[in-house]
C-alpha positions as CSV (number, residue, x, y, z in Angstrom):
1,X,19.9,16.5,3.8
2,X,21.3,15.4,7.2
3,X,19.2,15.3,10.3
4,X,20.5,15.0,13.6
5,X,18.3,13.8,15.9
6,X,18.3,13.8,20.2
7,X,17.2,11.7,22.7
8,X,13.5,12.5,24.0
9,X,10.5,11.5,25.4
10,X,7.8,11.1,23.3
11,X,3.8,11.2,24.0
12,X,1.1,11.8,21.8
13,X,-1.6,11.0,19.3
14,X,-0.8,10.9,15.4
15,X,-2.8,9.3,11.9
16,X,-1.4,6.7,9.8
17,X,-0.3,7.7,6.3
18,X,-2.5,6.2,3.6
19,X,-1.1,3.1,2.3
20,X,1.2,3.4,-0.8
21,X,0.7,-0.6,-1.7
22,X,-3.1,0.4,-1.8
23,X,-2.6,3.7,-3.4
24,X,-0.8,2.3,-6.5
25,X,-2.8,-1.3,-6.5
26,X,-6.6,1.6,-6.5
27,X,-4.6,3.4,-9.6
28,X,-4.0,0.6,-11.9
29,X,-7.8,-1.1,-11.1
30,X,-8.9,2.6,-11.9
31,X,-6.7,2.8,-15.1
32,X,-7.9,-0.4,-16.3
33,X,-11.9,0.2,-15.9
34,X,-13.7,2.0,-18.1
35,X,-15.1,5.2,-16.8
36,X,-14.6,7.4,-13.4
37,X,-13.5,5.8,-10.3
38,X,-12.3,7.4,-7.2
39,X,-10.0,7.1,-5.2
40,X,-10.5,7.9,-1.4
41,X,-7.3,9.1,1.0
42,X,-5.1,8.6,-0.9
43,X,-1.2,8.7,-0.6
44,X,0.6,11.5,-2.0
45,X,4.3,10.8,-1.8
46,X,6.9,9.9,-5.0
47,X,6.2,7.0,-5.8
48,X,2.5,7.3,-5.9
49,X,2.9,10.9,-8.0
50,X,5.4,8.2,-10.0
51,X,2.4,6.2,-11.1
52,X,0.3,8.6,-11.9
53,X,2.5,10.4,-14.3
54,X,3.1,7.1,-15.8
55,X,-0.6,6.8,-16.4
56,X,-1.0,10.4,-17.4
57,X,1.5,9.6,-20.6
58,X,-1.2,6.3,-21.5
59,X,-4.0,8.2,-21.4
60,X,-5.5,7.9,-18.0
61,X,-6.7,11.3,-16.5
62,X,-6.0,11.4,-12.7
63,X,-7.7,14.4,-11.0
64,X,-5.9,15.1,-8.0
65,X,-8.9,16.8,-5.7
66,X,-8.0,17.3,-1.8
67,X,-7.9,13.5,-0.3
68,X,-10.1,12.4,-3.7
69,X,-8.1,11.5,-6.9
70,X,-11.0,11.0,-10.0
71,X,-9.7,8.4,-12.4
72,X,-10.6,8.3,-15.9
73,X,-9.3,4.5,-17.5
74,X,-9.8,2.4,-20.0
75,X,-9.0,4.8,-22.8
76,X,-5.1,3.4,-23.0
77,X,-3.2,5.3,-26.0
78,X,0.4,4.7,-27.4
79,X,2.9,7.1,-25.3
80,X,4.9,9.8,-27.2
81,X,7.6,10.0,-24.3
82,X,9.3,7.4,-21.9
83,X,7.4,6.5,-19.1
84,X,9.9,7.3,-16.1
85,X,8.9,5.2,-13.2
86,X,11.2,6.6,-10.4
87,X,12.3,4.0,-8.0
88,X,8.9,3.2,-7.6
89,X,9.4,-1.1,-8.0
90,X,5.5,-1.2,-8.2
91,X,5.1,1.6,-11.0
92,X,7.6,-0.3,-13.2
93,X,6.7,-4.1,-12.6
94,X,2.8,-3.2,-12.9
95,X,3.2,-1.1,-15.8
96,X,5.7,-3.6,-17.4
97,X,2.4,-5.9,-17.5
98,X,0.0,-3.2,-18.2
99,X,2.3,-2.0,-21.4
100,X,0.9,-5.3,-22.9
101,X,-2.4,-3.9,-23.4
102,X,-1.1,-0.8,-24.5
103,X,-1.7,0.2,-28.5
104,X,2.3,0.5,-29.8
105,X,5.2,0.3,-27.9
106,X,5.9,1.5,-24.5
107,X,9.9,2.1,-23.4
108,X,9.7,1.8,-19.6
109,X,12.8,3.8,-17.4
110,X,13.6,2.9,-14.0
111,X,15.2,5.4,-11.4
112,X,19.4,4.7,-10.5
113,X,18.6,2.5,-8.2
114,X,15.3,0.7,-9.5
115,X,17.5,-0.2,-12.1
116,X,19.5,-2.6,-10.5
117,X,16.6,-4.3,-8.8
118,X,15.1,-7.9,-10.6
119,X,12.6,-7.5,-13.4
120,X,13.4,-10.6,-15.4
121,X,11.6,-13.4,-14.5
122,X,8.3,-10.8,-15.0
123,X,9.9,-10.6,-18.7
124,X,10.2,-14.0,-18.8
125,X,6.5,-14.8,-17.8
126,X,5.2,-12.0,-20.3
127,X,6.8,-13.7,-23.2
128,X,5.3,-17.2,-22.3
129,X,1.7,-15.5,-22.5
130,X,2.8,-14.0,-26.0
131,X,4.0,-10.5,-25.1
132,X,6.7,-9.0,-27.0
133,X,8.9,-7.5,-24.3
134,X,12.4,-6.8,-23.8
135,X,14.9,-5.8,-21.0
136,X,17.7,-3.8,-22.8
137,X,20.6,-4.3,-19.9
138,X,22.8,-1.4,-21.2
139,X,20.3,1.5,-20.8
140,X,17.8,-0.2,-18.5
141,X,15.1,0.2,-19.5
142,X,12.2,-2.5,-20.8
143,X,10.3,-2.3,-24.1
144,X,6.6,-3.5,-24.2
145,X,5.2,-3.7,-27.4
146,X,1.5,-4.6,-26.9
147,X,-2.5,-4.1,-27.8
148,X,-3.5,-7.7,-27.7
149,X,-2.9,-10.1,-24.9
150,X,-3.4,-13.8,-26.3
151,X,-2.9,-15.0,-22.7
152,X,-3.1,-19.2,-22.0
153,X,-0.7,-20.6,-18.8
154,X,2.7,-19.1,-17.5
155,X,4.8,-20.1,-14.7
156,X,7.5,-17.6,-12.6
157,X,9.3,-18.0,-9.6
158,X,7.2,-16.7,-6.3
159,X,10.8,-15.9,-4.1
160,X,11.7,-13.3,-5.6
161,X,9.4,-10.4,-6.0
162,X,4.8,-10.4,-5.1
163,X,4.8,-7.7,-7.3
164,X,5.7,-10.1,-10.1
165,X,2.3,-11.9,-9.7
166,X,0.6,-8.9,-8.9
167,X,1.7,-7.5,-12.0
168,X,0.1,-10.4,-14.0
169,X,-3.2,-10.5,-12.2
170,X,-4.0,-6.9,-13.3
171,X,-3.1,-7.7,-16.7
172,X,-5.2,-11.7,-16.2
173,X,-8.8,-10.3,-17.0
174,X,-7.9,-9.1,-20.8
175,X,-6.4,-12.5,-21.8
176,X,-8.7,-13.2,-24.4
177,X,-7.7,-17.3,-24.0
178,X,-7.9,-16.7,-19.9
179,X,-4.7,-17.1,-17.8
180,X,-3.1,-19.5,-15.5
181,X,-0.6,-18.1,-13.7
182,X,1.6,-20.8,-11.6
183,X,4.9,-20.6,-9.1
184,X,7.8,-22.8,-9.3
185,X,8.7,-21.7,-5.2
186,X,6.8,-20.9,-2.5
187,X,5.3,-17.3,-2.4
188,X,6.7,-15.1,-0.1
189,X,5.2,-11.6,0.7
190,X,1.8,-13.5,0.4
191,X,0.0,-10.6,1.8
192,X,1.0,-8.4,-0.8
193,X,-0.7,-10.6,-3.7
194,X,-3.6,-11.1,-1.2
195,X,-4.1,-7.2,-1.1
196,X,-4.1,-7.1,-5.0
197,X,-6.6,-9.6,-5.1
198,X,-8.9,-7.5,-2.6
199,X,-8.4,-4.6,-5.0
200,X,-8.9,-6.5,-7.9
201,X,-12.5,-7.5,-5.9
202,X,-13.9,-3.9,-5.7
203,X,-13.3,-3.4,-9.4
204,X,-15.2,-6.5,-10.0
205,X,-12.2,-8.7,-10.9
206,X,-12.5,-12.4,-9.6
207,X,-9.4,-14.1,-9.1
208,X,-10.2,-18.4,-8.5
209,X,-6.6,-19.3,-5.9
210,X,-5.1,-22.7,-4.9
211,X,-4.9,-22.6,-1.1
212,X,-1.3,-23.0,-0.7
213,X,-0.9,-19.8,-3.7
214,X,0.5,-21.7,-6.1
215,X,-1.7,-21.6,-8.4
216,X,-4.0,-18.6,-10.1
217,X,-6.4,-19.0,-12.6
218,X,-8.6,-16.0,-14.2
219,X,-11.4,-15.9,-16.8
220,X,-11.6,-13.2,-19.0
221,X,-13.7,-10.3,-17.0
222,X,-14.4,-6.6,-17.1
223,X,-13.5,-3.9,-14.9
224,X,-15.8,-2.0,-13.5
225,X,-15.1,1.5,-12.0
226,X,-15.8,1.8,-8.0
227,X,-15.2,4.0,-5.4
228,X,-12.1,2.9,-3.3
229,X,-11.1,3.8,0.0
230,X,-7.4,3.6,1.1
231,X,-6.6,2.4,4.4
232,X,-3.9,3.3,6.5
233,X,-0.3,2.0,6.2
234,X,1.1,-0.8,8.7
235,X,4.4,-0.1,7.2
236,X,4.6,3.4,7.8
237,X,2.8,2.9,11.5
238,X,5.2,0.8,12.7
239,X,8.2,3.4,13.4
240,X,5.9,5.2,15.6
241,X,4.5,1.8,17.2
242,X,8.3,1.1,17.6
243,X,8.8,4.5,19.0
244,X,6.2,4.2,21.9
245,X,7.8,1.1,22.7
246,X,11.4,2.8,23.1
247,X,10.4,6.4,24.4
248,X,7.5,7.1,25.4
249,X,3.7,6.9,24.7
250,X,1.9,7.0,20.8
251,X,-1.1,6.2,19.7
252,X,-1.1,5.6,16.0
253,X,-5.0,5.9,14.2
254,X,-6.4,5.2,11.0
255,X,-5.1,1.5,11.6
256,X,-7.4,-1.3,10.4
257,X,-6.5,-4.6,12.6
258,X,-8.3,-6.8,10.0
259,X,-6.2,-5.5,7.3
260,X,-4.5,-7.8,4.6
261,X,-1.6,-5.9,5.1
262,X,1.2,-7.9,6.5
263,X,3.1,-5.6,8.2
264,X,0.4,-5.4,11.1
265,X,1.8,-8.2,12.6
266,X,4.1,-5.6,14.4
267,X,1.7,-5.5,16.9
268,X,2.6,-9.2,17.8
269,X,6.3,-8.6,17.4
270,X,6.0,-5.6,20.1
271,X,3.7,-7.6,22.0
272,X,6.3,-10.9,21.9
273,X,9.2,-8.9,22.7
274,X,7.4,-7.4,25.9
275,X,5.7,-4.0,25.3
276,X,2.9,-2.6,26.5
277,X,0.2,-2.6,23.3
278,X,-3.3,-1.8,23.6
279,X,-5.5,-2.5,20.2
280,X,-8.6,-0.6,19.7
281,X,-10.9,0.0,16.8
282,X,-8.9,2.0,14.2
283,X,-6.0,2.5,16.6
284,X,-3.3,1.0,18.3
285,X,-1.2,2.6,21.2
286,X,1.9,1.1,22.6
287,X,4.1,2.1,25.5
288,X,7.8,2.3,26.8
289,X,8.6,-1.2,28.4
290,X,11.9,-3.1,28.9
291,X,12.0,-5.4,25.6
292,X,13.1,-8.9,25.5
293,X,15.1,-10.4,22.4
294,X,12.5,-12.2,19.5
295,X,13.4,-14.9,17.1
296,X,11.2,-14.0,14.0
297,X,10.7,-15.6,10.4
298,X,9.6,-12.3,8.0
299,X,9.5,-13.6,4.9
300,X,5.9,-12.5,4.6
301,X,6.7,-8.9,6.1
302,X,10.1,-7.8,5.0
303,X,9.6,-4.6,5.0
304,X,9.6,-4.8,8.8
305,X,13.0,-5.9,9.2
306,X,14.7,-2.2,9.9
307,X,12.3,-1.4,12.6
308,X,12.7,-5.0,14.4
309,X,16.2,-4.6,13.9
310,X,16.7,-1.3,16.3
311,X,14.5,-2.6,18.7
312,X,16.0,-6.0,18.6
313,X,19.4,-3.4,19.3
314,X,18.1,-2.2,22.9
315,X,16.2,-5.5,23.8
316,X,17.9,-8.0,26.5
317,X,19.3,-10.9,24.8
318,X,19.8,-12.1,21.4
319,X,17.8,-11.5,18.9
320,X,17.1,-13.6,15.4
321,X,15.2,-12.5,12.2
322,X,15.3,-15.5,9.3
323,X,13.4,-15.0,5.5
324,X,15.3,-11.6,5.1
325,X,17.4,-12.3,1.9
326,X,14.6,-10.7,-0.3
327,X,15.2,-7.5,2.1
328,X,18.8,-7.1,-0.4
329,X,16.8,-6.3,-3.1
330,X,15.1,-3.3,-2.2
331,X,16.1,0.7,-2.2
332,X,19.4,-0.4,-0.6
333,X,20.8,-3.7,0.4
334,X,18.9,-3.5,3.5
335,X,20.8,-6.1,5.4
336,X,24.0,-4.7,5.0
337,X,22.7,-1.2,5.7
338,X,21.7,-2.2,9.2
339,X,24.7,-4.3,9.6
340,X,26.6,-1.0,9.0
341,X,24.7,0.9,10.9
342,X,24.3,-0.7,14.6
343,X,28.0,-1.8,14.2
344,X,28.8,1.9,14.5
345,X,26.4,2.5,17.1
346,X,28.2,-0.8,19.0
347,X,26.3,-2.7,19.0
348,X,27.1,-6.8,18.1
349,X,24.8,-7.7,14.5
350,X,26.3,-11.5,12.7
351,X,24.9,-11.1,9.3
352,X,24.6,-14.6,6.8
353,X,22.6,-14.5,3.8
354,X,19.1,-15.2,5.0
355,X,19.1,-14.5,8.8
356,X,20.5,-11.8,11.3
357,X,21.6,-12.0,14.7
358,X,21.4,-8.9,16.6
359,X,22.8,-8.4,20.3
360,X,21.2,-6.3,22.6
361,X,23.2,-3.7,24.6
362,X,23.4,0.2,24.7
363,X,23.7,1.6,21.4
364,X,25.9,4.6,21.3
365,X,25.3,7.8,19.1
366,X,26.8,7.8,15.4
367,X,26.2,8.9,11.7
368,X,24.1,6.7,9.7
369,X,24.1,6.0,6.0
370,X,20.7,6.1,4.9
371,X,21.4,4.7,1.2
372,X,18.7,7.0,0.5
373,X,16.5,4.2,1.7
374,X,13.1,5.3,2.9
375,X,13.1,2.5,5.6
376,X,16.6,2.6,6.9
377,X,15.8,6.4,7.5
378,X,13.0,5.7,9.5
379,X,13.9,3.4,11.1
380,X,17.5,4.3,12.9
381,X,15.5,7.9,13.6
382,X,13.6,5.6,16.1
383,X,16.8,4.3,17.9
384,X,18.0,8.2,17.6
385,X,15.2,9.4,19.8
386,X,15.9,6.5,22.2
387,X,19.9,7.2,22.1
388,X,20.3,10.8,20.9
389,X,23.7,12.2,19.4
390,X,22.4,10.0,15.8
391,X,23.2,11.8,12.4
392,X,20.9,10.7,9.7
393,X,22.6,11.4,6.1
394,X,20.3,11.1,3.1
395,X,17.3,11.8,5.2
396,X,15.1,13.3,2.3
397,X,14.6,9.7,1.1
398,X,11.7,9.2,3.4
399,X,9.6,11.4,0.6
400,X,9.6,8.2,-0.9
401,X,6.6,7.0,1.1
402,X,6.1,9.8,3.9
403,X,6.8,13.1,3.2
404,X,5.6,14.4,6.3
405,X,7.5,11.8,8.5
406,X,9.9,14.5,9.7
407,X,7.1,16.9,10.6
408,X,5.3,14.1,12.1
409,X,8.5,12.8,14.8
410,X,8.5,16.5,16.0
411,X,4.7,17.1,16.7
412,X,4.9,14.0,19.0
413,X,8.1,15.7,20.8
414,X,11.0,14.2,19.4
415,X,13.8,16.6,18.8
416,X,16.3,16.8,15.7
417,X,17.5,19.8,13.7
């Protein structure tokens, strides 16, 4: 699917997709507790309709009701198919962990490019704790054989992927021996493992944490089922945040400013980098404003690296974003993919291996490469509606995470076809 969008003015009031992170993180708490829980707003998009047919095949029964998903857990059951995980990343490192409380084996599949994203050091830290799990290279895909957890102390890197420890933690309460859970770097994405640590809270799960998060240590516990509301998604917010700034007026509800998440710091981006944000209760609105260049570390938000990147594109001066290596293991090579793409739109990027320098000019129109990457869609449709004459190629990919993003640019008034 191409879209080409045109330049336009934008105004207008829309609602924040539930949040995917939070989506997943409710379903696996739910799984894991015995009984009904519910989940409240959730977010239907692939990858959360990835994880629940996951579950389905285990024996968790998700009742998709309008805005209310009932979720039956604790009854976990040897599959009788592969469980294919999409390119959901959270599906398959959760359920890796997961599989080891499983009866029998479980034969995990990721999607093309899931597949070439890391999963060993998870392996790695499942074996130490006495799992018998496998990573067969050839037709990735992991084995889990599990039903018993003995648990005790393992150790993984924190660089690499959160959703390595967060995979663990769900897993940490069933150790029958307890589990110690300890990083050999620093953790980046830190509010990523603080989110599945709030999740883990409403389902009764207590999680004891060193205070520089190196260290996690869990006592065997019971889940309990809850009720659990989904917030709204920082992520997702910020191309319309970004899009206010650029070309027009939004206001963007269903925002919580005391959210874990930690992709709200976009409002402190925008705000550094000179436009006009105004933070209310459950909503922020931001407005078009001459933007100045931003030096920014985002090692603990790199998902927020495509939408800095376009403004950083239009803003006067040079701009520097540092802690983005992590961003070349995602859907795409991220880095690259914005390299590519402002290059052909003129506009100056020096990429090194952890850091890129973007020059601000007057970004001309050209066709973009999505990689089929949710973000890099997103994200260069902003700069489109600023610029016009922008092709988007691959633009389905944004069903990823926000189906109705396309629907959503046009009800605010911008224009593609």
């Amino acid at each position: 699917m191409k879209v080409s969008i045109y330049k336009s003015e934008v105004k207008g009031k829309i609602q924040a997709p539930s949040s995917k992170s939070y989506t997943i993180r409710g379903l696996m708490c739910a799984a894991l507790a015995k009984g009904e829980s519910e989940i409240i707003h959730p977010l239907s998009s692939d990858d959360t309709e990835a994880a629940i047919n996951v579950l389905n095949k285990v024996g968790v029964d998700v009742r998709q009701e309008e805005d209310l998903w009932r979720v039956i857990g604790g009854n976990f059951h040897e599959p009788d198919t592969d469980l294919f995980c999409g390119e959901s990343a959270a599906t398959l490192r959760f359920m890796t962990a997961i599989g080891s409380l499983i009866p029998g084996k479980c034969k995990l599949i990721p999607g093309p490019s899931l597949s070439k994203r890391p999963i060993k050091p998870l392996i790695q830290a499942l074996r130490q704790l006495g799992v018998d799990c496998s990573y067969q290279s050839e037709a990735a895909s992991i084995i889990v054989g599990g039903g018993r957890l003995k648990g005790g102390a393992t150790q993984l890197p924190g660089n690499v992927s959160s959703q390595f420890v967060s995979a663990l933690l769900f897993i940490s309460p069933f150790a029958e021996e307890g589990m110690t859970i300890r990083l050999t770097t620093p953790l980046e994405s830190k509010p990523f493992v603080l989110m599945t640590i709030d999740c883990l809270g409403k389902f009764g799960i207590k999680i004891n944490v060193a205070e520089d998060l190196t260290e996690f240590v869990i006592s065997r516990q019971t889940y309990k089922p809850a009720k659990y509301e989904v917030q709204g998604d920082w992520s997702s917010a910020s191309y319309f945040l970004a899009l206010g700034a650029l070309s027009g007026e939004i206001e963007v509800e269903n925002l919580n400013p005391e959210s874990r998440q930690g992709d709200r710091i976009i409002v402190d981006f925008l705000r550094d980098m000179g436009a006009l944000v105004k933070v209310n209760k459950n909503s922020v609105t931001v407005k078009r404003s001459k933007l100045n260049a931003i030096r920014a570390d985002l090692s603990d938000c790199i998902d927020l690296l495509p939408t800095l990147a376009v403004l950083a594109s239009v803003a006067n001066g040079v701009s520097e974003f540092t802690g983005i290596e992590r961003a070349r293991l995602k859907e795409s090579d991220r880095v690259a993919a914005i390299n590519e793409g402002l290059l052909r739109m003129g506009i100056k990027v020096t990429e090194g291996r952890n850091k890129l320098t973007i020059t601000g000019s007057e970004p001309q129109g050209s066709v973009i490469d999505s990689r089929g990457d949710h973000r890099i869609a997103m994200a260069f449709s902003v700069l489109g509606s600023a610029v016009g004459d922008i092709i988007i190629e691959g633009a389905e990919c944004v069903s990823k995470t926000y189906p109705e993003f396309w629907d959503k640019l046009k009800s605010i008034g911008a224009r593609w076809a």
